[in-house]
C-alpha atoms as one frame of an Amber mdcrd trajectory, in Angstrom:
protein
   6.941 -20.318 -27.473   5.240 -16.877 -27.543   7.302 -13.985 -29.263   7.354
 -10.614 -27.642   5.218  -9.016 -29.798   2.390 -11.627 -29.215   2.974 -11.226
 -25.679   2.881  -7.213 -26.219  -0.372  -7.662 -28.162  -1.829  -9.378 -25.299
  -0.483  -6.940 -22.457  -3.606  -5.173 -21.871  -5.692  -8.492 -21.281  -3.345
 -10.269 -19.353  -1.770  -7.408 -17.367   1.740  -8.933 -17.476   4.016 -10.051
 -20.247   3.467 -13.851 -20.746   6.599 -14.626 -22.364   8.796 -18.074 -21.440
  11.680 -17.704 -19.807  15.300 -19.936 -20.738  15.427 -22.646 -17.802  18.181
 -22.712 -15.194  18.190 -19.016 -15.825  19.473 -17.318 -12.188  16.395 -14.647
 -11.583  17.757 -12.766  -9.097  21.031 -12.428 -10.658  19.756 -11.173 -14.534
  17.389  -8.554 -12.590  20.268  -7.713 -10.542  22.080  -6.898 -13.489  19.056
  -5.414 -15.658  19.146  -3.127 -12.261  22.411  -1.733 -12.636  22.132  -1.655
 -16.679  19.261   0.174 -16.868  19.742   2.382 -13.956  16.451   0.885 -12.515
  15.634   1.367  -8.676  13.224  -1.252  -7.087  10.515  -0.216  -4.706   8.366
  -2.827  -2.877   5.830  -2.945   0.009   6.340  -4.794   2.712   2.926  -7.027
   1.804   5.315  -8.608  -1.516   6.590 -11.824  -1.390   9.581 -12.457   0.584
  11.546 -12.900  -2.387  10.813  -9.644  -3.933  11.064  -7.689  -0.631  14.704
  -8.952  -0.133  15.371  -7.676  -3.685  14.315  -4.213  -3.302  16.223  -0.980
  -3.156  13.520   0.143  -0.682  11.306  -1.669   0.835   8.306   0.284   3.276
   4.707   1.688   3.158   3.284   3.670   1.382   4.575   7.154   2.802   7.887
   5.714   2.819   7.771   4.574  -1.127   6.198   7.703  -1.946   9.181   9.559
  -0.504  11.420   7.082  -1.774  10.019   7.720  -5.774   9.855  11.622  -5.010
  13.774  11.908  -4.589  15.092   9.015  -6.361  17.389   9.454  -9.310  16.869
   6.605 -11.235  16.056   6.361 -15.096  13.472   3.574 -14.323  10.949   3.022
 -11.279   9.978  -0.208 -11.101   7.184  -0.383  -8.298   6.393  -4.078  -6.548
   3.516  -3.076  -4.939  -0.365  -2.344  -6.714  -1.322  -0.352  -9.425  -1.883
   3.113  -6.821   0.881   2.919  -6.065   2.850   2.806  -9.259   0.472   5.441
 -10.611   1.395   7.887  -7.549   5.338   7.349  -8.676   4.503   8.595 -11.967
   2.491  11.632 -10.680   5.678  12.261  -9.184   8.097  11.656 -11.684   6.332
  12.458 -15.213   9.903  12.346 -17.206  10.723   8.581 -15.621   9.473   5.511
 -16.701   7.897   3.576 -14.407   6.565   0.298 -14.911   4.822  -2.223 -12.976
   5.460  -6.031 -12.927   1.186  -6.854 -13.329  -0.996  -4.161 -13.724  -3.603
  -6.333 -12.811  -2.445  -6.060  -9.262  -5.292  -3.689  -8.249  -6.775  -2.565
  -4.583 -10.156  -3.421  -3.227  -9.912  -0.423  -1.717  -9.139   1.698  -4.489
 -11.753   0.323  -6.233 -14.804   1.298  -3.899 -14.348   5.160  -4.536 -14.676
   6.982  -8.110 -13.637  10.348  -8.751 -17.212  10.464 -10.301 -18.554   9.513
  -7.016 -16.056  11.371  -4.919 -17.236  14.769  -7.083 -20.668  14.517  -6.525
 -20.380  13.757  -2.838 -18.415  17.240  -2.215 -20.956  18.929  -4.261 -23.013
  17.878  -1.542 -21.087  19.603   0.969 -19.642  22.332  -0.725 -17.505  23.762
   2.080 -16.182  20.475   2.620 -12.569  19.396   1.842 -11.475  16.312   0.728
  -9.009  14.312   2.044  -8.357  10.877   0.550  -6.343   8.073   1.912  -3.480
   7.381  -0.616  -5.357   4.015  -1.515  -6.761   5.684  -4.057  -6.488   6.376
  -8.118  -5.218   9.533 -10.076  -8.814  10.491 -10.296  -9.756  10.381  -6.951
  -6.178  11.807  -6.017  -7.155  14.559  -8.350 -10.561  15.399  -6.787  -8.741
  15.578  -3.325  -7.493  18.559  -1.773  -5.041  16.464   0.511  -3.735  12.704
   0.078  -2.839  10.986   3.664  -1.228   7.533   4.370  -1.720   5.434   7.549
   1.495   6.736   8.673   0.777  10.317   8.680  -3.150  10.717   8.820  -3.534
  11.948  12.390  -0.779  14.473  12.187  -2.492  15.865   9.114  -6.323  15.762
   9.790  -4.755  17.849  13.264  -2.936  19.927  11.323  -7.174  20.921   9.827
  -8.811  23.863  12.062 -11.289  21.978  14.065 -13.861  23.579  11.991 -13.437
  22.334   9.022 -15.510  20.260   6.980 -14.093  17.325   6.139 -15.147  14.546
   3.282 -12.641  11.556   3.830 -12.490   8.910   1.258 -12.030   5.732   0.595
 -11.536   3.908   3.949 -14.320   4.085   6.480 -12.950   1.979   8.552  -9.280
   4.098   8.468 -11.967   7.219   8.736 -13.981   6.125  11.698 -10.458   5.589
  13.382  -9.188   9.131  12.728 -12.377  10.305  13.993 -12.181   9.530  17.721
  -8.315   9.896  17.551  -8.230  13.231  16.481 -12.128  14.055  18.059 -13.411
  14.988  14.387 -16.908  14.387  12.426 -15.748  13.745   9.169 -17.878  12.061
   6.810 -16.561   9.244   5.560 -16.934   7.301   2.027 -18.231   3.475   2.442
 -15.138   1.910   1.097 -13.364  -0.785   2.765 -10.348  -3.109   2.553 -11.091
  -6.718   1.863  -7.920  -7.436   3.856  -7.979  -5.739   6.718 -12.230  -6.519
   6.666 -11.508 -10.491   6.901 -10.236 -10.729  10.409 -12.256 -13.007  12.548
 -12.647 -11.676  16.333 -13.493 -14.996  17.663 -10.296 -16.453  16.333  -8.570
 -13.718  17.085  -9.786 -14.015  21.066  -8.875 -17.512  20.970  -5.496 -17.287
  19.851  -5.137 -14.596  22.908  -6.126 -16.620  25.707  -3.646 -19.546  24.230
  -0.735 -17.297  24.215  -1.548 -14.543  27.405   1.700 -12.958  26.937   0.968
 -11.683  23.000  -0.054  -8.318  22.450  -2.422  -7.666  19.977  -1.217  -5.023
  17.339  -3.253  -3.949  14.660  -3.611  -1.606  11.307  -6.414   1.075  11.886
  -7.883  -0.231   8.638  -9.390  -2.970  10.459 -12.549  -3.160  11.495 -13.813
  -1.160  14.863 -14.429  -4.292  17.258 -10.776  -5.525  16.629  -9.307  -2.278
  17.395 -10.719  -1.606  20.249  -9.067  -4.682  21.852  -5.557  -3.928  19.884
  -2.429  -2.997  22.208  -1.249  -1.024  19.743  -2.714   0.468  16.190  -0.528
   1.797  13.644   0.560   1.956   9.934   2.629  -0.968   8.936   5.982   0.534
   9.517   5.169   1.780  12.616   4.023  -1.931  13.599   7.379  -2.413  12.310
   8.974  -0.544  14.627   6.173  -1.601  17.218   7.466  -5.162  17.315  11.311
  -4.545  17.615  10.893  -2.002  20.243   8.580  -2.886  22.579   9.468  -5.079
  25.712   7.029  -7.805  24.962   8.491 -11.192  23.244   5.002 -11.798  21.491
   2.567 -10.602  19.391  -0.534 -11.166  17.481  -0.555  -8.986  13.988  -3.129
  -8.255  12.618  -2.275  -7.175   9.225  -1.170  -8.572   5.987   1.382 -11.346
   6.626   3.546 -10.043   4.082   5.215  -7.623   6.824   6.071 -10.239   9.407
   8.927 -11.538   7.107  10.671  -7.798   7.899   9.471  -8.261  11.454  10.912
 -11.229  11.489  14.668 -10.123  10.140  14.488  -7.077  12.686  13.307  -9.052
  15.411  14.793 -12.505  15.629  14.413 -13.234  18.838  10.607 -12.263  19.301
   7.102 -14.857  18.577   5.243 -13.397  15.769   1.462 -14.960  15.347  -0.343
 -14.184  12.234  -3.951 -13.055  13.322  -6.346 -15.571  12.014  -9.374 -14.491
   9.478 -13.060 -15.845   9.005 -12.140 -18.223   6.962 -11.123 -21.292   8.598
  -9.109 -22.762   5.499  -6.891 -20.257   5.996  -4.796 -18.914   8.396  -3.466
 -15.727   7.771  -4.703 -12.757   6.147  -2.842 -12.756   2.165  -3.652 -10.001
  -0.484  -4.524 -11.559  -3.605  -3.126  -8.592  -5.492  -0.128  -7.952  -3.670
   1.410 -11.176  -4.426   0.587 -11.032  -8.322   3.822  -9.683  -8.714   6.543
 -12.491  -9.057  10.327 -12.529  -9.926   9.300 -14.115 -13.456   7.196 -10.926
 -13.931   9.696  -9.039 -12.284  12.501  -9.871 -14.478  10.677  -9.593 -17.392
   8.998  -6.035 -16.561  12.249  -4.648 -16.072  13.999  -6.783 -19.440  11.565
  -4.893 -22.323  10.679  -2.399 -19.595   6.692  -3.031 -19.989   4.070  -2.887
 -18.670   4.484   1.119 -18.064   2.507   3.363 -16.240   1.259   6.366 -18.263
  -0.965   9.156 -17.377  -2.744  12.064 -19.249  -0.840  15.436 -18.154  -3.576
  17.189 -17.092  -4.998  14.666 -14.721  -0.759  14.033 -13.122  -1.057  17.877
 -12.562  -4.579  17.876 -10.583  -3.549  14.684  -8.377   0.040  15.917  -8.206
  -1.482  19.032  -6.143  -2.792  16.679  -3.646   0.126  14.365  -3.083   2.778
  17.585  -2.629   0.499  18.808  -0.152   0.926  15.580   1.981   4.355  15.790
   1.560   4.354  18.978   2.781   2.078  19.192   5.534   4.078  15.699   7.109
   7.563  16.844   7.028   7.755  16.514  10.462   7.241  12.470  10.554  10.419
  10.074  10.064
């Protein structure tokens, strides 16, 4: 059996504590009780398992969690969700601990955009500001002048005089969106979401002319051809609250399955079809990183309270400029 300090030593390789757990040990139960012991809170996206999701103290995207970390008054943060997102709870809360179940659970996303890169493209365009889509790292964060989520994006690029110059970063996809929404030229960073990218349109037609009734929602991540045959397009809670309040009794979502097991609780009574992807072997659209986190690495995160997120000061400060302003500037959305 591996100690915890082997397991410790081996942290930053593995990304998780690999330590064995006593059998017939009740998981949900001990981190229950770690919970209230430690004076933990649990935050998880709706694209965890649907173990960890019914666990959580609040459960959303990723406006909603960032809200959630910025007022809570817990002693610990422990964030089920991928490494951004921990790291923009601890821009927010530099006295609390905040750890993070695998901190191998990355973000293709995140990882297509450097603040090195990001710098050198607004030296390009020097009157240009930056605004970053929150699937980003501290770096980028701190080379942004504005962070936005899916949720609140439109309201704030809107919010811009129509004049501006505007870099927007990482998600091209997200970007090209925003930019006949909100009649903009922004130039937009290549990055992309591996998710959101692996939708197949064929499928996807197929599955709507064998159920006629569905409508086809989508998250404006996706790729332009899907969208433009979407009913609806929206940030994952507001596909949420797509699903339970529209009239129709089916839909096609196309976004990571994770969120139809919250659609599903909310909306009993309504046909929920996972939109299909290019790979045939597979039917729904998973990401690989959202589901490292598990309630063995969930228990033991929050037992020795590792692996933590920690940040240099200066570098919280600069991102931490970025992320108030988005909190700011989207007051106004629920």
């Amino acid at each position: 059996m591996k100690t915890i300090e082997q397991a410790i030593e081996k942290l930053d390789y593995k990304g998780y504590l690999d330590v064995e757990i006593p059998q017939g040990i009740d998981l949900i139960t001990e981190i229950k009780k770690l919970k209230e012991e430690k004076n933990a809170v649990i935050l998880a996206h709706y694209y965890q398992s649907r173990e960890i999701q019914d666990l959580a103290d609040y459960l959303g995207d990723s406006l909603q969690l960032a809200r959630a970390a910025a007022q809570t008054d817990a002693d610990m943060i422990v964030f089920c969700g991928v490494h951004f997102m921990a790291e923009a709870a601890k821009i927010l809360n530099p006295t609390k601990k905040v750890v993070l179940p695998d901190t191998k659970a990355g973000c293709s996303l995140a990882d297509s955009c450097s603040a090195e890169g990001l710098r050198g493209l607004r030296e390009q365009h020097p009157n240009a500001i930056v605004v970053s889509y929150i699937n980003c790292d501290a770096g980028v964060k701190a080379e942004s002048d504005i962070i936005v989520t899916s949720s609140n994006a439109e309201v704030i690029i809107n919010s811009l005089p129509q004049e501006q110059e505007i870099i927007f970063a990482p998600d091209r996809n997200l970007g090209r969106y925003l930019n006949q929404v909100c009649n903009r030229n922004m130039i937009l960073w290549d990055g992309a979401c591996i998710v959101h990218e692996a939708f197949s349109l064929e499928r996807i037609a197929q599955q709507m002319t064998e159920n006629p009734k569905a409508k086809l929602i989508a998250h404006p991540e996706a790729q332009e051809d899907l969208l433009k045959f979407a009913h609806f397009i929206g940030s994952t809670s507001r596909l949420l609250d797509y699903v339970v309040e529209d009239e129709a009794e089916e839909f096609i979502v196309a976004t990571e399955e994770g969120i139809l097991h919250e659609m599903a609780k909310l909306a009993p009574n309504k046909k929920l079809i996972p939109a299909l992807v290019q790979d045939e072997s597979c039917n729904c659209s998973e990401c690989f990183y959202m589901k490292l986190s598990t309630l063995e690495k969930l228990y033991l995160c929050m037992k020795y309270e590792l692996p933590e997120i920690t940040m240099d000061e200066e570098l919280r400060v600069k991102a931490l400029a970025s992320i108030n302003r988005m909190l700011e500037l989207s007051e106004k959305i629920k």
